[in-house]
LODREN-398852 format. One record per residue (C-alpha): residue number from 1; residue in three letters; x, y, z. Coordinates in steps of 0.05 Angstrom, whole numbers. Example, Ala and Ser with C-alpha at 12.3 -4.5 7.8 and 13.67 -1.06 7.14 Angstrom:
<nodes>
NODE num residuo   east  north     up
NODE   1     ALA    246    -90    156
NODE   2     SER    273    -21    143
</nodes>
This chain:
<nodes>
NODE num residuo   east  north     up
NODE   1     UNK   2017   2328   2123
NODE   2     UNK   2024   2354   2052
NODE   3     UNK   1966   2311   2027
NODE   4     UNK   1928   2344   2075
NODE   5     UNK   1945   2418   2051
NODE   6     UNK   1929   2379   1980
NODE   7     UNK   1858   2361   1997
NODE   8     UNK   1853   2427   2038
NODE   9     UNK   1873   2472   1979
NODE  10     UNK   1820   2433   1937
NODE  11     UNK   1763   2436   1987
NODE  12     UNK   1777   2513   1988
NODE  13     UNK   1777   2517   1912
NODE  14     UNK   1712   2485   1910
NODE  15     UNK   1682   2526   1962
NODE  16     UNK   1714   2591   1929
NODE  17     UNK   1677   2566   1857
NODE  18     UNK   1608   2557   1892
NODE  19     UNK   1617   2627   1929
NODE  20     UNK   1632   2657   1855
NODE  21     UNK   1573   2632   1822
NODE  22     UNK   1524   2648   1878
NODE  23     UNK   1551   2722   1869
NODE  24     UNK   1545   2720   1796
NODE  25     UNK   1473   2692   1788
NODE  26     UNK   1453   2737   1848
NODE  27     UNK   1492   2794   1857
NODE  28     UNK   1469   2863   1820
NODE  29     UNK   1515   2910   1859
NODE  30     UNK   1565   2930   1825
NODE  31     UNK   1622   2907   1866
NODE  32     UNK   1679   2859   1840
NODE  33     UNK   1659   2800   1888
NODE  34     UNK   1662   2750   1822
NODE  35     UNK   1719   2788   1804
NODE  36     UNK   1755   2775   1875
NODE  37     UNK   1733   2712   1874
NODE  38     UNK   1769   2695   1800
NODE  39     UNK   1829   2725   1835
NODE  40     UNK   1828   2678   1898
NODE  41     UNK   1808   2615   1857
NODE  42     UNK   1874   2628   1818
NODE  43     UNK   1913   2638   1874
NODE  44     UNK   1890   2570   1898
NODE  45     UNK   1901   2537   1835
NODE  46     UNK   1979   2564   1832
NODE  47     UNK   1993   2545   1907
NODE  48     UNK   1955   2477   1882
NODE  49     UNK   2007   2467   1832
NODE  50     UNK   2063   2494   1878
NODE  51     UNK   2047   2443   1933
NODE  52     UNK   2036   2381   1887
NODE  53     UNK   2114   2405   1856
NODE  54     UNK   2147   2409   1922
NODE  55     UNK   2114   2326   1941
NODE  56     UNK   2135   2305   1871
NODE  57     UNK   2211   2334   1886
NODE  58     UNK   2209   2314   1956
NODE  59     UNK   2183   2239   1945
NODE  60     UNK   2122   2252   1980
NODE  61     UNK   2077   2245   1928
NODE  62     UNK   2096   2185   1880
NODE  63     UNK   2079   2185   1816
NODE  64     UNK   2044   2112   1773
NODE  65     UNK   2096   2083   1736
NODE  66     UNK   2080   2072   1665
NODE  67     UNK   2035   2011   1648
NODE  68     UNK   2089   1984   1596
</nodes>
């Protein structure tokens, strides 16, 4: 289930990027929409980090051992 919120919270990012540099290639307003959008993109990268902390802490998310 938390891989899924993973891959969710990535998907989300991706699709908040696009959105961000549609506005700022076509946007003239002068609204914050690229602004907004800077703001949600970093809000998905901290809950990003968040959610891959809790697997790592929890074991649900296992980390490679080292190769030597």
């Amino acid at each position: 289930m938390l891989k899924f919120f993973i891959v969710l919270t990535l998907i989300a990012l991706v699709a908040s990027l696009a959105s961000s540099f549609f506005f700022l290639m076509k946007d003239d307003s002068r609204r914050h929409r690229v602004v907004n959008s800077l703001i949600l993109r970093v809000s998905l990268s901290a809950l990003l980090l968040i959610l891959i902390a809790v697997g790592i802490m929890t074991g649900t998310l296992a980390l490679n051992p080292r190769p030597y």
